[in-house]
C-alpha positions as CSV (number, residue, x, y, z in Angstrom):
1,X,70.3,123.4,90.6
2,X,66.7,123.2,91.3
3,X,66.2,120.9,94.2
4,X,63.9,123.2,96.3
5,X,61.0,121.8,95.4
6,X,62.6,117.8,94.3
7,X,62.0,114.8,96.7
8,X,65.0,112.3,97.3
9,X,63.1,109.9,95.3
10,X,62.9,112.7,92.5
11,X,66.5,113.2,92.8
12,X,67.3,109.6,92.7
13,X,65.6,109.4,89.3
14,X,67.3,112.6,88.0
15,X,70.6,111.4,89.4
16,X,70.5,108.0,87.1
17,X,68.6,109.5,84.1
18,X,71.3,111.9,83.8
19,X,68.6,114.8,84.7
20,X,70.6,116.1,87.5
21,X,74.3,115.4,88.5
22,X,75.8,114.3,91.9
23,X,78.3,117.3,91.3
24,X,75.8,119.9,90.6
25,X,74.2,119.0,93.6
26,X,77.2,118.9,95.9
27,X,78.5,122.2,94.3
28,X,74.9,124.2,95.4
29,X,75.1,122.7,98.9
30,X,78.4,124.1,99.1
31,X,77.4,127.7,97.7
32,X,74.7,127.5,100.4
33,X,77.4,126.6,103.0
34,X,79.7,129.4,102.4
35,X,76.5,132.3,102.2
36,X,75.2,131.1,105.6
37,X,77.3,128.8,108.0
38,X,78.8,132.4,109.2
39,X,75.1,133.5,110.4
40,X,73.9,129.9,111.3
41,X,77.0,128.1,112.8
42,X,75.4,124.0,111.7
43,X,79.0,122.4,111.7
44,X,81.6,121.2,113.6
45,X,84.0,119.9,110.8
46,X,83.0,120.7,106.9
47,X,83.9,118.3,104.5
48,X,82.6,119.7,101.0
49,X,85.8,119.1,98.8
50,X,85.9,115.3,99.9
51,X,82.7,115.6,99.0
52,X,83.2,117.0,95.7
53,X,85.7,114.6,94.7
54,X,83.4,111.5,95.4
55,X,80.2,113.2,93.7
56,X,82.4,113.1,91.2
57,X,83.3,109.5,91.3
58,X,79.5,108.8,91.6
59,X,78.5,110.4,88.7
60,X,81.3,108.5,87.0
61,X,79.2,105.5,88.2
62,X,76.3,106.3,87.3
63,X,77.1,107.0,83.6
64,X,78.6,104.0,83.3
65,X,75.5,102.1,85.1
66,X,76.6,101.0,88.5
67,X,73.8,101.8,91.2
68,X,75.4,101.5,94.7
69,X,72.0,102.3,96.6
70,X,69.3,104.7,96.9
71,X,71.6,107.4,98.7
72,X,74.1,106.9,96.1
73,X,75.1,110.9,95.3
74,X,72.9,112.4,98.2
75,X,74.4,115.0,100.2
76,X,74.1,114.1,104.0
77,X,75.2,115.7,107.5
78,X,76.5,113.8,110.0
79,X,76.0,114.8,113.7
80,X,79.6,114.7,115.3
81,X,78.8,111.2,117.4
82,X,79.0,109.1,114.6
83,X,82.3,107.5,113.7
84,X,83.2,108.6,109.9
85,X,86.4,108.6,108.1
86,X,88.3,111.3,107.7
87,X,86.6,113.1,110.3
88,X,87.6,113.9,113.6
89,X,84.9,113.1,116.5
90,X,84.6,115.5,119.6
91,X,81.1,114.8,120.6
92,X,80.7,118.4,121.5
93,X,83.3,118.0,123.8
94,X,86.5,120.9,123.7
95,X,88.7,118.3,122.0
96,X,88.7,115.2,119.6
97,X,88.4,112.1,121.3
98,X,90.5,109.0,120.0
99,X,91.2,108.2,116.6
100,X,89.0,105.1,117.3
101,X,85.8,107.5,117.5
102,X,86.2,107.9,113.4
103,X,85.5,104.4,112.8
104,X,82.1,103.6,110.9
105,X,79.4,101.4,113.2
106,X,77.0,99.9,111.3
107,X,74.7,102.5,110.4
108,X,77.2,105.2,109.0
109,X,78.7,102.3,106.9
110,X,75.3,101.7,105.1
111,X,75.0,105.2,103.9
112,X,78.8,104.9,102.7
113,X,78.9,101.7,100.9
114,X,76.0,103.4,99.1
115,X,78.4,106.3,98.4
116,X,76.2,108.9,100.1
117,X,78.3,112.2,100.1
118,X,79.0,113.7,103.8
119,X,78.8,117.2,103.2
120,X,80.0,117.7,107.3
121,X,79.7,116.7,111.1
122,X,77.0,118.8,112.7
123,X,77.2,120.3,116.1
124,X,76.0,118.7,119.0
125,X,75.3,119.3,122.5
126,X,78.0,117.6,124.4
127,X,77.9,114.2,124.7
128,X,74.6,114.9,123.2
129,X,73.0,115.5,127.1
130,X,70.8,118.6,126.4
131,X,67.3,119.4,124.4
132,X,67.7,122.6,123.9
133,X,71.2,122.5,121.7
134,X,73.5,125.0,123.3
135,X,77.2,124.2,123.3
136,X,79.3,126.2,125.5
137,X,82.7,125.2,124.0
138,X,82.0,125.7,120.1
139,X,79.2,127.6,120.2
140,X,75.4,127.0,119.3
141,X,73.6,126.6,116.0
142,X,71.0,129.3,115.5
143,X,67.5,128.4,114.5
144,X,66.8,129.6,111.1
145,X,63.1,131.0,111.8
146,X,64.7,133.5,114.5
147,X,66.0,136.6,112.1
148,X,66.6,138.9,114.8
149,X,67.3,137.7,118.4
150,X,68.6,133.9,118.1
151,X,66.7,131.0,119.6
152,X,67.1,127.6,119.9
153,X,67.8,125.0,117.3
154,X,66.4,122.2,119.3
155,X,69.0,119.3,120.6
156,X,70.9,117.4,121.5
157,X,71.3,117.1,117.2
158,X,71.5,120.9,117.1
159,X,73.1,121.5,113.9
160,X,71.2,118.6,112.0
161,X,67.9,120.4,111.7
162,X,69.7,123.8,110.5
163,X,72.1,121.6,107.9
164,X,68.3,121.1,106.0
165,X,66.9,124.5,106.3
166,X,70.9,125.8,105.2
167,X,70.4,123.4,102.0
168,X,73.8,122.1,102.9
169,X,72.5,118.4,103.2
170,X,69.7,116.9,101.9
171,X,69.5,114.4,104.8
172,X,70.7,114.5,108.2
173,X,71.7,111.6,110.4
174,X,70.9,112.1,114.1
175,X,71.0,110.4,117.1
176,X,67.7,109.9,119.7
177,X,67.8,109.7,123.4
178,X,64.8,111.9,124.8
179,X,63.6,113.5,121.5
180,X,67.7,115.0,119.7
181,X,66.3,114.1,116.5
182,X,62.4,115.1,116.8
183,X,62.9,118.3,118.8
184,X,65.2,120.1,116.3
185,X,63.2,118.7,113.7
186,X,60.4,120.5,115.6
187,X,61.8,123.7,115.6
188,X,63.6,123.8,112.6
189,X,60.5,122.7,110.1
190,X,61.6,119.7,109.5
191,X,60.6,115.9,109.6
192,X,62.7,113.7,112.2
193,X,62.3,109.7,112.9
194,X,63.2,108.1,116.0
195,X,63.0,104.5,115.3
196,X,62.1,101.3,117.4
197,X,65.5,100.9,120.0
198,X,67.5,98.4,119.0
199,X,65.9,98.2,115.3
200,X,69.8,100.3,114.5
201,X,72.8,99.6,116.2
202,X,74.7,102.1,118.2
203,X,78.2,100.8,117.5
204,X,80.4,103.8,116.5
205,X,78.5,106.4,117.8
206,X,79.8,108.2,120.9
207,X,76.7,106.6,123.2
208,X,74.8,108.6,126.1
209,X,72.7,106.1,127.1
210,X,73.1,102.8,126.2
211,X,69.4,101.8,127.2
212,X,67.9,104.4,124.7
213,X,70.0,105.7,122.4
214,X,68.3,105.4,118.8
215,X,70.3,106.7,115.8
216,X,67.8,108.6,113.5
217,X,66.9,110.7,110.6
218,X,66.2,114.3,109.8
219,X,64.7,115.6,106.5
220,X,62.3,117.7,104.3
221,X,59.4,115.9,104.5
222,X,57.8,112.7,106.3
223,X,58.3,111.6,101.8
224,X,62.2,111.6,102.1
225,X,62.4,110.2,105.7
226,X,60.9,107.4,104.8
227,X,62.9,106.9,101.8
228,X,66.2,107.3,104.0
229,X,65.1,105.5,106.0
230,X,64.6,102.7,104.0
231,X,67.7,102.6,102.4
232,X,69.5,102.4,105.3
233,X,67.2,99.8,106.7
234,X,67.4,97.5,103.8
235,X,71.4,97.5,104.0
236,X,71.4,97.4,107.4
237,X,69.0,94.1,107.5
238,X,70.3,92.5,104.1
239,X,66.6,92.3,102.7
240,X,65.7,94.4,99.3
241,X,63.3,97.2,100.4
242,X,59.6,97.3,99.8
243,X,57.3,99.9,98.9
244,X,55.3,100.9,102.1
245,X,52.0,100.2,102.3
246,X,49.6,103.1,102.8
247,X,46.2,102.9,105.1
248,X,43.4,104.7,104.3
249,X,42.1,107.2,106.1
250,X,39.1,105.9,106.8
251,X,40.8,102.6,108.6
252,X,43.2,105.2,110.8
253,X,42.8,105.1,114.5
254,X,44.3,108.1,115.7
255,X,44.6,108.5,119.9
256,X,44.9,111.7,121.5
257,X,46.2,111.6,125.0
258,X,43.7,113.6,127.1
259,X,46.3,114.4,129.8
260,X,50.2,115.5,130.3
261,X,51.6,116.2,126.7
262,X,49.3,119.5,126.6
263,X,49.5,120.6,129.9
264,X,51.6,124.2,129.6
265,X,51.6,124.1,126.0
266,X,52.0,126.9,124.6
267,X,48.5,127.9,123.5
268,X,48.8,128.8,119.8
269,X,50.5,125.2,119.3
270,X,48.0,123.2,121.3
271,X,45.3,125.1,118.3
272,X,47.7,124.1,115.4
273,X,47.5,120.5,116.6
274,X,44.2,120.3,117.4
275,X,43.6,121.8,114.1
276,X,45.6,119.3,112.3
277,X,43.8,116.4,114.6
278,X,40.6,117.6,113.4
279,X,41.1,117.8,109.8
280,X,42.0,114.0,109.7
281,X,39.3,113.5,111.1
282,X,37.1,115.2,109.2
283,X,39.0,113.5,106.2
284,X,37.8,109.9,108.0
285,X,40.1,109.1,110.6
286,X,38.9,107.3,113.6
287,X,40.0,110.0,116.4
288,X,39.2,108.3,120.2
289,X,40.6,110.4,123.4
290,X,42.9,107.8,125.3
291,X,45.0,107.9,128.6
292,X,48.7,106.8,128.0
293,X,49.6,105.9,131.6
294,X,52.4,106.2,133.9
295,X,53.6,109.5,132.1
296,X,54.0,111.4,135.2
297,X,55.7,108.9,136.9
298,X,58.3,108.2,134.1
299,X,58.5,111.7,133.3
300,X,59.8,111.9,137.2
301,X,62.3,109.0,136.5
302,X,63.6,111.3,133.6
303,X,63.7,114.3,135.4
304,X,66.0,112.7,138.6
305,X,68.7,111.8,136.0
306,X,67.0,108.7,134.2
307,X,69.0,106.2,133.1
308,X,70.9,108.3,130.8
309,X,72.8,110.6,134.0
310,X,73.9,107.0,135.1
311,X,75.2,105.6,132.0
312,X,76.8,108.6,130.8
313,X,78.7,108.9,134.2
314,X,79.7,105.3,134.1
315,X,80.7,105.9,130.2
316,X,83.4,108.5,131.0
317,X,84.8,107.3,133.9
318,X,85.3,104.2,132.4
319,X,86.8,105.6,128.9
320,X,87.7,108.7,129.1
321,X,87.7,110.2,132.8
322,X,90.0,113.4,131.9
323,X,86.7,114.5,130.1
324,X,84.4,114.8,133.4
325,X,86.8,117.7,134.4
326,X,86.1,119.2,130.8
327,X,82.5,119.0,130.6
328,X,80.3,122.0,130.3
329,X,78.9,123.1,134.2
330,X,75.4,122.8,132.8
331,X,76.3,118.8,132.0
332,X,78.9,118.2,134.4
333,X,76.3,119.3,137.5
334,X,74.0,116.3,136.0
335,X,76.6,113.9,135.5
336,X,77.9,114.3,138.6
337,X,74.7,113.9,140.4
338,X,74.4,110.7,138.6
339,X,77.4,109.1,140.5
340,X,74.9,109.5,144.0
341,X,72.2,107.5,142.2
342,X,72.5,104.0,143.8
343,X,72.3,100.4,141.9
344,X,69.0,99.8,143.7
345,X,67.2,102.9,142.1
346,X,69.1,102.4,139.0
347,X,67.3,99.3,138.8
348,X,63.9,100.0,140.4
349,X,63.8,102.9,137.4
350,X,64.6,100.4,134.8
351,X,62.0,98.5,136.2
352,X,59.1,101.4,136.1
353,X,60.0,102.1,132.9
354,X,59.9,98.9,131.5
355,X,56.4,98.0,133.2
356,X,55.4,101.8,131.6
357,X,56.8,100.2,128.1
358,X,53.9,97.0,128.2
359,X,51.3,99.3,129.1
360,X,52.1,101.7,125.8
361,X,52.8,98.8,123.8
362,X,49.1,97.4,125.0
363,X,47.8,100.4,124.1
364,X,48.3,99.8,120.2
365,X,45.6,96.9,119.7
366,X,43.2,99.8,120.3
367,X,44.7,102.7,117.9
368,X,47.4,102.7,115.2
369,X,48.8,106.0,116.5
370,X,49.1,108.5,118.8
371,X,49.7,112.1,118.4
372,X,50.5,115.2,120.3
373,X,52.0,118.0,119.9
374,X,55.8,117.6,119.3
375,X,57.7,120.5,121.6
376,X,55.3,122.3,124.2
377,X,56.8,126.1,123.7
378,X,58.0,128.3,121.7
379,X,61.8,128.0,121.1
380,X,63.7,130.1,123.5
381,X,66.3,133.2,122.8
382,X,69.9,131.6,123.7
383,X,70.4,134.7,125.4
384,X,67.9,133.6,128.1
385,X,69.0,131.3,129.0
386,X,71.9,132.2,130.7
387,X,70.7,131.6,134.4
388,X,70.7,128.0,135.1
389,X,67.3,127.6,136.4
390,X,65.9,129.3,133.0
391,X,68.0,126.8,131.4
392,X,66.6,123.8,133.4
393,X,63.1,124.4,132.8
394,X,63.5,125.2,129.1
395,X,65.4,122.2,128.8
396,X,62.8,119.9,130.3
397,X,60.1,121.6,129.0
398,X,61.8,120.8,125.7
399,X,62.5,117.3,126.0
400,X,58.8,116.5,128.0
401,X,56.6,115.6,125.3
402,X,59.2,113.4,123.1
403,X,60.7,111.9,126.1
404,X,58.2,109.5,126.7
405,X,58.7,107.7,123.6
406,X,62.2,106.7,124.8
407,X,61.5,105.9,127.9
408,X,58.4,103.6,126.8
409,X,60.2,102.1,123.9
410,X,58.1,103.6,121.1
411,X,59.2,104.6,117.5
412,X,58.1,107.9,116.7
413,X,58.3,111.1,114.0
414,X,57.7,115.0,114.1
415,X,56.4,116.4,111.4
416,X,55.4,120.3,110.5
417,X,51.7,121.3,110.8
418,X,52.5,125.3,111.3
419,X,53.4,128.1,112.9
420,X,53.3,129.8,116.6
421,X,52.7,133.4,117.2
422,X,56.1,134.4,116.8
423,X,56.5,132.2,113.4
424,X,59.0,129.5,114.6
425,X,57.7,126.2,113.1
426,X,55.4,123.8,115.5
427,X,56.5,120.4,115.2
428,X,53.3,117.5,115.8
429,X,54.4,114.4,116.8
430,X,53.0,110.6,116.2
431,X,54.2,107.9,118.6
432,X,54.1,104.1,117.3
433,X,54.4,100.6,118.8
434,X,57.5,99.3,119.4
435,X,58.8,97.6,116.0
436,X,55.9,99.5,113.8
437,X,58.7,101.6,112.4
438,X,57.3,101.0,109.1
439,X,53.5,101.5,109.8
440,X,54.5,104.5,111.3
441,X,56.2,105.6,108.4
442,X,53.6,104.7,106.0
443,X,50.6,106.5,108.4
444,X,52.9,109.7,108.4
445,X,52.6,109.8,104.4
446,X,49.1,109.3,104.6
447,X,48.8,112.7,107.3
448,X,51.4,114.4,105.0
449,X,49.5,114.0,102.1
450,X,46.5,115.2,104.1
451,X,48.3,118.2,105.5
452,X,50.4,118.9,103.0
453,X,53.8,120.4,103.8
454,X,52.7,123.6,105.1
455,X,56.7,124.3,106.1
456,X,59.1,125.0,103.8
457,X,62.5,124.3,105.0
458,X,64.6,126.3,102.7
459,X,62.0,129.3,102.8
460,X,63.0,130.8,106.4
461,X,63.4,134.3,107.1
462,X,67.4,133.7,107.9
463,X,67.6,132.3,104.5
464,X,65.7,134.5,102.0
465,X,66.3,137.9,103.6
C-alpha cells in the first residue's frame, strides 16, 4: 500500500486523485491487525469488515466527486469511552455498559459524518483512572519498543498509541485527563494533543472527571495531528478550516521550567531534551529559564485523589453502582478513598487549582511555549509491577509531568525527540495557554520541522523482527 512514509494530507490527495484507494488502505490495516494484535493486544472490539464495507462506499464517493471531509476514508481507532455505533462500550470495565454508551457525542460524530473508517475500540484502563495502561480484566496492550520483556504502553489510552505503531489506524482518538493521550504517545513514538478543556465536548464519552476530561488525538507526527485535528475542529465549530500559520524561529519564545518536571528524570531523557531545547535554539529560538508556580502544590492536590477520585466516585454511584463492586483493586482502593474527601476540600482544591490555572495562563505574555520533557522514566516491565506500591509510584511518576497541564487548564502535545538507554521512545512535551490550541499546533510544526521525525512509528523492534 505504501503509506509508511505518506502524511494524512498526502493520503487525502491520493484518496481523491484516485492515487490510492480507501479499500487498499483499509485492507493493509487489516493484514497488519491479524500479523500482530496476538503479540500486541491494542483492541477491545475490532471492527475491520464494517470497515471494509464503508471504504468501499467511500471510494464509491469519491469517484463520483463527493468529498464528505478531510478524514473521509482514514482508518481511525477509537479508545473504548467513546460512544460509536455498532460498538459495544465497557470502558475497561469486565462488562458492556448500557446500550446508551454506543451513542455518538459530538466529537465521534464529526469524524463519522466525514465517513472516517473505525478500524476498532482500543483498550483502556478502566474508567480510564490509570497512567501507566494496565487492565486487569482484559488484559494490557504491550509497548511495541519492548521485544523481549513487556512494558508499558502508557495510559489511560493504552491501546491508542500501539493501534499507530501496529499500522492498524492511521489516527487514534483518545481521551485526556492527567496526560491518557500524551503519555502513551510518549512511549509509543508517537505525537498526542490534548486540547484547551472545553474547546471538545465530552458528551458520549464514558467521563472520569468531568472538570478535566479533554478528548484528544494520537498520530504519526505533530504534521497529521494537526491535520486531525483540524478536521474535527472545523465540524465541530461549523467554520471552514484555515491553514495554520507558522512562526519563525527566530520570533519563538521557548520557556524551560527550571524546577519540578526534571526532578528524577531519568537521566538519558533529561539529555535528549535538553538536546532538542538547544538545537532550537541554536536554530534562533528565544530560550529563557522560567518558574511555573504552584506545581508542587497542585501536584499534591493530584496525588490526594484530585478532582478526578471524586467525580468518578460520584459518577458510578450515581449511574451505575453495581460497577464499584467490579472495579479493578488498584482503582477501586482510589475510588473509594474518594467517597472520605469532604465537599469543603473538594472545593478548596478546585479553588488552588484554579488560582494555579491564572498564574500559568499569565505566564504566556512572556513565552509562546513551554517545554519539558514529556514522561520522567523509562517505561516499566508489566511484570513489575505487580506489588501495589511499585505500581503507585510508577503510576504517578507517569502521570507527573503531563498532569499539570490538566490541572492548570493548558492545551498541550508530546512529540518524539529520541530514544532512552534501553531504546523505548522519549516523548518531549510543549504546554500552551489555554485556548492557543492552534498556535500550539502551528509552533509544534515549526520544532518538527527542526527536529525532524527522528521516530518512526511503524519501524519498532515488535514490528519488523
Amino acid at each position: 500500500m505504501g503509506t509508511k512514509f505518506k502524511s494524512l494530507k498526502d493520503i487525502h490527495v491520493g484518496l481523491r486523485s484516485g492515487e490510492l484507494t480507501a479499500e487498499a488502505l483499509v485492507q493493509s490495516c487489516i493484514a497488519n491487525y491479524a500479523r500482530l494484535e496476538p503479540t500486541l493486544h491494542a483492541y477491545k472490539s475490532w471492527g475491520g469488515e464494517a470497515a471494509l464495507k464503508n471504504a468501499r462506499a467511500a471510494d464509491t464517493l469519491f469517484a463520483s466527486g463527493i468529498d464528505l471531509g478531510p478524514l473521509m476514508g482514514i482508518p481511525v481507532s477509537v479508545k473504548d469511552l467513546y460512544g460509536v455505533p455498532g460498538f459495544p462500550t465497557f470502558a475497561g470495565s469486565p462488562e458492556a455498559l448500557s446500550k446508551s454508551w454506543e451513542e455518538p457525542g459530538p466529537v465521534m460524530q464529526s469524524a463519522l459524518r466525514q465517513l472516517a473508517l473505525v478500524m476498532g475500540k482500543s483498550h483502556t484502563v478502566e474508567f480510564a483512572f490509570g497512567g501507566i495502561g494496565i487492565n486487569a480484566h482484559w488484559g494490557t496492550p504491550v509497548n511495541p519498543w519492548s521485544v523481549g520483556e513487556p512494558r508499558i504502553p502508557g495510559g489511560s489510552s493504552s491501546g491508542a498509541g500501539v493501534s499507530l505503531a501496529q499500522g492498524s489506524a492511521l489516527v487514534a482518538f483518545g481521551t485526556d485527563t492527567a496526560g491518557s493521550v500524551r503519555i502513551p504517545a510518549s512511549l509509543t513514538g508517537a505525537v498526542g494533543f490534548k486540547p484547551t478543556w472545553g474547546r471538545w465536548p465530552g458528551a458520549g464519552i464514558v467521563p472520569l472527571s468531568s472538570s478535566l476530561d479533554t478528548p484528544g488525538i494520537l498520530a504519526r507526527s505533530v504534521d497529521d495531528v494537526a491535520f486531525a485535528f483540524t478536521a474535527i475542529d472545523a465540524m465541530l465549530t461549523g467554520k471552514q478550516a484555515e491553514p495554520l500559520s507558522l512562526p519563525t524561529m527566530s520570533a519563538l519564545r521557548i520557556g524551560v521550567p527550571d524546577h519540578f518536571f526534571w526532578d528524577g528524570a531519568d537521566p538519558v531523557i533529561i539529555r535528549e531534551v535538553e538536546a532538542a531545547i538547544a538545537k532550537l535554539e541554536a536554530a534562533g529560538a528565544k530560550v529563557s529559564r522560567i518558574t511555573l508556580p504552584r506545581c508542587d502544590e497542585v501536584y499534591g492536590i493530584f496525588g490526594r485523589g484530585g478532582l478526578a477520585a471524586s467525580e468518578l466516585c460520584a459518577f458510578l454511584a450515581d449511574t451505575m453502582p453495581h460497577k464499584l463492586e467490579q472495579l479493578d483493586p488498584v482503582v477501586r482502593m482510589r475510588v473509594e478513598a474518594a467517597e472520605s474527601v469532604s465537599s469543603v476540600e473538594y472545593l478548596r482544591r478546585r479553588t488552588a487549582l484554579n488560582t494555579a490555572a491564572r498564574e500559568a495562563a499569565a505566564l504566556f505574555t512572556e513565552v509562546d511555549v513551554i517545554v519539558t520533557p514529556t514522561v520522567a522514566i523509562s517505561p516499566p516491565c508489566i511484570s513489575e509491577l505487580a506489588d501495589g506500591e511499585a505500581y503507585r509510584h510508577a503510576n504517578m511518576m507517569t502521570l507527573r509531568n503531563t498532569s499539570i497541564a490538566n490541572l492548570m487548564g493548558l492545551c498541550a502535545i508530546s512529540m518524539p525527540v529520541g530514544k532512552d538507554g534501553l531504546g523505548m521512545p522519549i516523548g518531549m512535551q510543549l504546554m500552551g495557554g489555554p485556548d492557543q490550541d492552534a498556535k500550539l499546533l502551528a509552533i509544534s510544526i515549526l520544532l518538527e520541522n527542526k527536529l525532524g521525525k527522528p521516530i518512526d512509528v511503524l519501524g519498532t523492534p515488535a514490528l519488523t523482527q
